[in-house]
C-alpha positions as CSV (number, residue, x, y, z in Angstrom):
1,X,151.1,70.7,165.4
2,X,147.6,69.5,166.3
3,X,148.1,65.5,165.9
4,X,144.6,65.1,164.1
5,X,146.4,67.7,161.7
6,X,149.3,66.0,161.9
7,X,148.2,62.9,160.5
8,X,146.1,64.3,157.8
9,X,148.8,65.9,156.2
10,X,151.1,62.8,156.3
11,X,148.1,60.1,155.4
12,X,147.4,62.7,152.2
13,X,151.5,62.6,151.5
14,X,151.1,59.0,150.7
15,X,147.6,59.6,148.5
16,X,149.6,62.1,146.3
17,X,152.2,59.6,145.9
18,X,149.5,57.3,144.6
19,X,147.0,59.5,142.2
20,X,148.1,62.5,139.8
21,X,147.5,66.2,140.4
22,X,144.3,66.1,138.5
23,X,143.2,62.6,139.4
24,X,143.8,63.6,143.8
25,X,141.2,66.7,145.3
26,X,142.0,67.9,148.9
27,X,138.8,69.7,150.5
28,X,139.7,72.5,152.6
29,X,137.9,72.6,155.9
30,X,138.6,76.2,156.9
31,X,135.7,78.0,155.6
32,X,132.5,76.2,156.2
33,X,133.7,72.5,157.0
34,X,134.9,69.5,154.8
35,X,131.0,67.9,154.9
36,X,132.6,64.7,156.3
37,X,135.0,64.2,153.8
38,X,138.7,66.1,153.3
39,X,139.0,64.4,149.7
40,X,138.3,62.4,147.3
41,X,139.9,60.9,144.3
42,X,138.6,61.0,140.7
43,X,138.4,57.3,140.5
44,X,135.4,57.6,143.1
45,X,137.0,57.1,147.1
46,X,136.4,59.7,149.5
47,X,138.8,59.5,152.0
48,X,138.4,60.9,155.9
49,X,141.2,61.2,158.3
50,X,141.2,60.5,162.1
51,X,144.2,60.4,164.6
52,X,143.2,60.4,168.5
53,X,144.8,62.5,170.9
54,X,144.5,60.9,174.1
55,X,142.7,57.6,174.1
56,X,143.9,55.3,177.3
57,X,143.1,52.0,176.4
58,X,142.3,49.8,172.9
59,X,138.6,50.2,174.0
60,X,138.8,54.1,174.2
61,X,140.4,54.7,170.9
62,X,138.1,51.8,169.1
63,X,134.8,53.5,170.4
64,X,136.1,57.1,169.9
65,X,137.0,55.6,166.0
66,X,133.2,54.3,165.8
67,X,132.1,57.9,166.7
68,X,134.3,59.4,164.1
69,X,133.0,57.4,161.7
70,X,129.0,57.6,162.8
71,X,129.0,61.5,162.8
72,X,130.9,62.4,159.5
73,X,129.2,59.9,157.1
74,X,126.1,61.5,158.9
75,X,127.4,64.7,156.9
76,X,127.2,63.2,153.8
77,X,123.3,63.5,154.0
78,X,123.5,66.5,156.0
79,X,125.4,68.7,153.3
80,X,124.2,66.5,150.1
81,X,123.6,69.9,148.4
82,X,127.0,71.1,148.5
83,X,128.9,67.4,148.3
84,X,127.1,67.4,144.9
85,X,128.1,70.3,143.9
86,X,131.5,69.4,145.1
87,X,132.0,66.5,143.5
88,X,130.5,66.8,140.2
89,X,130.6,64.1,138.1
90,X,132.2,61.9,140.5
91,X,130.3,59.4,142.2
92,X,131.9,58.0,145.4
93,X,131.9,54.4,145.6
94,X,134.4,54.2,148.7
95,X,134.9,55.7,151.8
96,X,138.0,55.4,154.0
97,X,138.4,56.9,157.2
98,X,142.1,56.9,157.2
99,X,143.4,56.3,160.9
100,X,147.2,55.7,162.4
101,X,146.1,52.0,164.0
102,X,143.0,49.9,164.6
103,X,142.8,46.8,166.9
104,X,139.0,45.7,166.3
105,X,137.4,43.7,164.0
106,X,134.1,45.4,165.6
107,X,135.3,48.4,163.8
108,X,134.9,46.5,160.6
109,X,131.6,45.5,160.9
110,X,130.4,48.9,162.3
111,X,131.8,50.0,159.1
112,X,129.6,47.6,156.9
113,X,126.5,48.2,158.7
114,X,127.1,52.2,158.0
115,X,127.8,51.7,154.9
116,X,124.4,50.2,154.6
117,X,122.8,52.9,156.2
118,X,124.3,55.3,153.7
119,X,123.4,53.3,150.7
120,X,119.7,53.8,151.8
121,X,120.0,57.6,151.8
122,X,119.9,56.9,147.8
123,X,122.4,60.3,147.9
124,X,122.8,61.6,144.2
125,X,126.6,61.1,144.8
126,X,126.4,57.4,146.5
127,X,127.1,54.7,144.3
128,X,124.5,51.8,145.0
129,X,128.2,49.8,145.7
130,X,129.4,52.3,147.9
131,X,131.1,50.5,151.0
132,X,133.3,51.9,153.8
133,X,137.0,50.8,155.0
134,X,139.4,51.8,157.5
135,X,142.7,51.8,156.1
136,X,146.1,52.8,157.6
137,X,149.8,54.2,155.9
138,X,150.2,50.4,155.7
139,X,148.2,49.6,153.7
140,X,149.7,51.8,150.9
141,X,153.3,49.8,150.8
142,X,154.7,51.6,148.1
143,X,153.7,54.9,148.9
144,X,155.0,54.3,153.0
145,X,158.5,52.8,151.2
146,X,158.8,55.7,149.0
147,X,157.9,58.4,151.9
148,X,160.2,56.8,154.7
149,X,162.9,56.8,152.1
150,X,163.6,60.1,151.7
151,X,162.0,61.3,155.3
152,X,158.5,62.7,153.2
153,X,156.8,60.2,156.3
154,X,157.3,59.5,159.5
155,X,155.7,57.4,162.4
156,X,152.9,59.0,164.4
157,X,152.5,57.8,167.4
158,X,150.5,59.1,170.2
159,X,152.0,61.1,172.7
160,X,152.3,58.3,175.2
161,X,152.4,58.9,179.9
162,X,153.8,56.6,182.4
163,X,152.4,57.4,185.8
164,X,154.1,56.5,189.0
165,X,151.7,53.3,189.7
166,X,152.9,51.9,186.6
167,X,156.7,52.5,187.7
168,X,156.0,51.4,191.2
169,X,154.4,48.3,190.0
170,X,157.5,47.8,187.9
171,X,159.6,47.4,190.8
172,X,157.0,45.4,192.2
173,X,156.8,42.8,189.6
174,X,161.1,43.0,188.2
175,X,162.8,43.2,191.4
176,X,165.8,41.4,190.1
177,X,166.1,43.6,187.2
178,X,165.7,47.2,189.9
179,X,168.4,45.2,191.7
180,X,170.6,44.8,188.6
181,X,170.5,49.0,187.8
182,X,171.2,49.9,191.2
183,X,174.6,48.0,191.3
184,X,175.5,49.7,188.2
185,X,174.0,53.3,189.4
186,X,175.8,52.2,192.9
187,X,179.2,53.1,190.8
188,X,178.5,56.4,190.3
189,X,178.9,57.4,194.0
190,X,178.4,61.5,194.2
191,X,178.2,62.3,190.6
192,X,174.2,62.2,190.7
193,X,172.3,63.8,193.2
194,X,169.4,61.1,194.0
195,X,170.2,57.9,192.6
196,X,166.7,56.3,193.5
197,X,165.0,59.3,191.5
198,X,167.7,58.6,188.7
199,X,166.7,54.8,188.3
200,X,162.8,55.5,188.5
201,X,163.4,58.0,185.7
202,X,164.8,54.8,183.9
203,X,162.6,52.3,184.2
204,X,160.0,55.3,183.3
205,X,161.9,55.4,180.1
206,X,162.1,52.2,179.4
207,X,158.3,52.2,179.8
208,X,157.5,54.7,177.5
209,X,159.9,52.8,175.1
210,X,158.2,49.4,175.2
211,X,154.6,51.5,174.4
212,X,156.4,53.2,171.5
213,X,158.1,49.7,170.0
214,X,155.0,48.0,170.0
215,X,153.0,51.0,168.2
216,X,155.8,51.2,165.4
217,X,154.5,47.8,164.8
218,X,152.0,49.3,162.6
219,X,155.0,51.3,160.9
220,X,157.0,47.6,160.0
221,X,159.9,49.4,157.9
222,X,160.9,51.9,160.5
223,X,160.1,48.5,163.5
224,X,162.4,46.7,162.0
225,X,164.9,49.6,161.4
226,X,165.0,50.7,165.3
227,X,165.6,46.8,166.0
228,X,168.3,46.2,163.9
229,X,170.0,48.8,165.3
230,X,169.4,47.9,169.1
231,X,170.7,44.7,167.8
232,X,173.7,46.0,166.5
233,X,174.3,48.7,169.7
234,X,173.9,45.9,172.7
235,X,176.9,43.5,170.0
236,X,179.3,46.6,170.2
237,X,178.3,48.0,174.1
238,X,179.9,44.2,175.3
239,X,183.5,45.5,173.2
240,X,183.2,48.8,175.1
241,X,182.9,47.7,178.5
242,X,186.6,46.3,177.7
243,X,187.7,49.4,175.5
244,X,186.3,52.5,177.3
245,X,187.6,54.0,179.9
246,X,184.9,56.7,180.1
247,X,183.4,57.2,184.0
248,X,180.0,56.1,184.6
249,X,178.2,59.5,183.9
250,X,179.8,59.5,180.8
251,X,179.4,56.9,179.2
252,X,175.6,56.4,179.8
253,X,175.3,60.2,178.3
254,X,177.4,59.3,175.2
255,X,175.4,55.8,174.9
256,X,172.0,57.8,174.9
257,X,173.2,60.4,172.3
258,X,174.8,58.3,170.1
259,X,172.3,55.7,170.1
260,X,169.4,58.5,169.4
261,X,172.0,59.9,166.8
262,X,171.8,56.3,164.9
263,X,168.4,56.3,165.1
264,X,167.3,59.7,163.7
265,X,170.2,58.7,160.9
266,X,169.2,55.5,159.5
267,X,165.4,55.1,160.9
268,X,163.8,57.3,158.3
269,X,160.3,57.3,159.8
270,X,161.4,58.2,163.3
271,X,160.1,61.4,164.7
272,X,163.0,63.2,166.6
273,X,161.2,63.0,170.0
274,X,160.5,59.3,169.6
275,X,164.3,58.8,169.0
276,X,165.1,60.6,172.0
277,X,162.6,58.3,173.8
278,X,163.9,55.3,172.6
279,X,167.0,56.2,173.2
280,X,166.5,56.8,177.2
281,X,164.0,54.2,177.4
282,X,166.5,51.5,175.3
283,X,169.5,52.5,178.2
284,X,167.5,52.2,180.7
285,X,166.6,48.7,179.4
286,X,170.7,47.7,179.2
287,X,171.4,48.7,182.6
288,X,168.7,46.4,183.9
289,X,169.5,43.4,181.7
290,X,172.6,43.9,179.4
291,X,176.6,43.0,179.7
292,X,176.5,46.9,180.2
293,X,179.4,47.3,182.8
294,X,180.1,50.6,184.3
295,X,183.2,51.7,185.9
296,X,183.3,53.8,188.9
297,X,186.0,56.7,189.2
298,X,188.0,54.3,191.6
299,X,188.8,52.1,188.4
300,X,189.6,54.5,186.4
């Protein structure tokens, strides 16, 4: 699914949690365009959704959330005909462009001095209080809570690369830590075919898992879920290294599913290709700095 799409659909799952039937109207864009809005609600908010697809840095996405913002409140004088027709009686005294995560304050302000540009239109529908905000699924506690519990919601994150300078630079700047995984990889003697290639595919992993942690940050309930549950994992890996008897190969493949398996079980908000993610990243992570001992088919 298209992630603006995506997004839409789950940012209006926590709206309809929020408002009635009658009191909640969802503008369909598919025949001639949503006029800058998707919806509105009776008590006078029109709300606007935005989720980026491939913004590289903070800068990117903030610049690309300004340009969002700046060319669908233009469509609110643009299609004033039809928005008033639309609307009816409702006068819109809010407008939020709902968005997965912002990191600007500059956003803000942009927001403030559009709304003030708007306000000057003197639109039919425009209340002479009307302001703009950016909101996120956090900012609607109760709704996010409700939706997380029984899996109506769940994190979107952006689908996230590691290229090979960032990996190389890895090795570069945690050489104790590449040193630590090839010892344990070193175990496994012929049952990979290119150790090096394995262990780069690791600390790719744990990349990708460090980028998706730390934008679940803007999703606290499922953050706090995934951690409690690494937490847990790493307490009962130190009891297996004395318990299992598994070979190498093994148990690293039963560690990744079962550890993806207890994420996609008690992290509610967890889409199932995050968990996987986690889930290679987070074993990558243990066999650079964890009591994760391996045992090679000589101790067995």
């Amino acid at each position: 699914m298209d992630p603006g799409n995506d997004f839409e659909q789950r940012f209006f799952g926590l709206l309809r949690r929020r408002y009635s039937v009658e009191d909640l109207v969802f503008i369909p864009a598919d025949m001639g365009g949503d006029c800058g809005i998707e919806g509105y609600s009776r008590d006078g908010i029109a709300y606007q959704c935005y989720a980026d697809r491939d913004s590289l840095t903070l800068r990117h996405r903030t610049d690309k959330q300004i340009a969002k913002l700046n060319r669908d409140t233009l469509k609110l004088q643009k299609y004033e005909d039809r928005l008033t027709e639309i609307l009816g009686p409702t006068k819109i005294a809010a407008y939020i462009l709902g968005v997965p995560e912002y990191h600007a304050a500059e956003l803000i302000s942009h927001a403030n001095k559009r709304a003030e540009l708007v306000r000057s239109w003197n639109l039919p529908f425009i209340e002479p209080s009307f302001v703009i905000g950016i909101k996120t699924p956090t900012d609607y506690p109760a709704e996010l809570s409700a939706a997380l519990a029984d899996r109506a919601a769940e994190a979107l994150i952006p689908g996230i690369a590691v290229d090979d300078e960032s990996v190389d630079r890895f090795h570069e700047d945690k050489p104790d830590l590449v040193r630590v995984i090839d010892e344990k990889l070193s175990v496994m003697h012929g049952a990979v075919r290119d150790a090096t290639a394995l262990r780069r595919r690791f600390i790719r992993s744990f990349l990708k898992k460090e980028v998706i942690m730390e934008s679940l940050r803007a999703w606290p309930h499922t953050w706090e879920v995934v951690e409690r549950r690494r937490m847990a994992r790493q307490e009962e890996i130190e009891f297996d290294n004395d318990l299992s008897c598994d070979p190498a190969k093994l148990r690293i493949k039963d560690l990744i599913h079962v550890y993806r398996e207890e994420l996609l079980t008690f992290a509610g908000g967890l889409r199932y290709d995050d968990a996987n993610a986690i889930a290679y990243g987070q074993v990558g992570g243990w066999l650079m700095d964890c009591p994760l001992e391996l045992r090679g088919s000589d101790d067995i």
